[in-house]
C-alpha positions as a printed Julia matrix, in Angstrom:
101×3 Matrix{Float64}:
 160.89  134.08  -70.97
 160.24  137.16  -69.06
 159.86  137.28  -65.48
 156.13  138.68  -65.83
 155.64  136.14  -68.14
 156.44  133.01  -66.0
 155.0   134.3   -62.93
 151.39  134.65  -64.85
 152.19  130.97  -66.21
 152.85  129.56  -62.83
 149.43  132.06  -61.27
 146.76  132.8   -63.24
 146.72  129.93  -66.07
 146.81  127.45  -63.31
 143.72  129.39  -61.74
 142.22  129.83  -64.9
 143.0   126.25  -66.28
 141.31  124.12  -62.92
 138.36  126.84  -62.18
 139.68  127.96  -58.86
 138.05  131.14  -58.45
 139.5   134.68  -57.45
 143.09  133.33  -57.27
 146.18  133.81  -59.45
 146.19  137.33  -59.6
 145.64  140.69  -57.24
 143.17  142.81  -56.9
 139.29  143.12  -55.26
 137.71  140.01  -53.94
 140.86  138.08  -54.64
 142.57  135.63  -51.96
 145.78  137.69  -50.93
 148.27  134.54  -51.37
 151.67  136.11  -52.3
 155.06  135.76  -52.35
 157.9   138.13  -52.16
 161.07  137.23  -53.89
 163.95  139.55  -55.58
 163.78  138.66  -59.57
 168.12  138.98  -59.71
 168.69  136.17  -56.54
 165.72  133.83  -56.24
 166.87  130.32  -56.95
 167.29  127.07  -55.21
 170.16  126.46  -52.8
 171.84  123.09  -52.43
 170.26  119.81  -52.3
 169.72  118.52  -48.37
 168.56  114.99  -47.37
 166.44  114.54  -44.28
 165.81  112.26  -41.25
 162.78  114.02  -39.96
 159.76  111.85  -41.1
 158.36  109.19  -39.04
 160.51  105.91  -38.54
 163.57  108.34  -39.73
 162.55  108.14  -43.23
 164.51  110.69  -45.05
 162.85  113.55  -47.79
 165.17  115.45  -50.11
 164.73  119.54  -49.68
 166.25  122.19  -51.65
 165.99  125.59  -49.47
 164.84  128.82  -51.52
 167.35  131.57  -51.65
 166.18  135.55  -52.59
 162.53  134.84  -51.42
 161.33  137.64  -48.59
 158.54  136.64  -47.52
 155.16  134.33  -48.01
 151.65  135.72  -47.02
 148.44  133.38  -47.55
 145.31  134.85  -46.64
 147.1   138.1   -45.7
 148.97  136.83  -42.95
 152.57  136.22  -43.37
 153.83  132.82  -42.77
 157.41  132.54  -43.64
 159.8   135.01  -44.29
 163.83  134.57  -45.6
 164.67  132.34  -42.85
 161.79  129.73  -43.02
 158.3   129.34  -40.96
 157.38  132.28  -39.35
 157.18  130.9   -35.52
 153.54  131.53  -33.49
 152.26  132.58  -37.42
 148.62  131.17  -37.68
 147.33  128.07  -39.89
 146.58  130.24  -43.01
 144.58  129.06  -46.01
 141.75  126.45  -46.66
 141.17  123.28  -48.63
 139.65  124.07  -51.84
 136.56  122.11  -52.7
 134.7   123.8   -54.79
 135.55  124.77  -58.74
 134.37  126.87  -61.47
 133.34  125.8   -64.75
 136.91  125.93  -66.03
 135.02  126.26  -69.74
């Protein structure tokens, strides 16, 4: 599948699909969620387990590798090395949904 392909798959049907309004794509009046990766290296690294949820519960994470950066709201929250330290609580709860037919 082509890159433009799965990145409208994984965007705009999803916006389009649940009626969340003016998200899953760019341009005018549109939430500026994004996220920078390089098409030839983004991938998943290596499988890590854990010990940082309460009681010392463990959570399985797989680390992103060739992504750049991740903006929500226009402010930029993580970049190739995780969390962006001091970068503010971005985004909202979604309540409200269009018609999705």
């Amino acid at each position: 599948m082509p890159l433009e392909k799965a990145v409208h798959k994984l965007t705009l049907e999803p916006a389009k699909l649940f009626g969340i309004k003016n998200r899953g794509y760019i341009g005018p009046g549109a939430w500026a969620d994004l996220l920078l990766f390089d098409p030839k290296l983004v991938g998943r690294g290596p499988s890590q387990r854990l010990h940082d949820l309460p009681a010392g519960a463990s959570r399985l994470t797989t680390p992103s590798i060739g992504v750049h950066g991740v903006w929500i709201n226009g402010q930029k929250v993580a970049d190739g090395d995780g969390l962006v330290n001091g970068a503010p609580l971005a985004g909202q709860v979604i309540r409200e949904y269009a018609d999705a037919h």
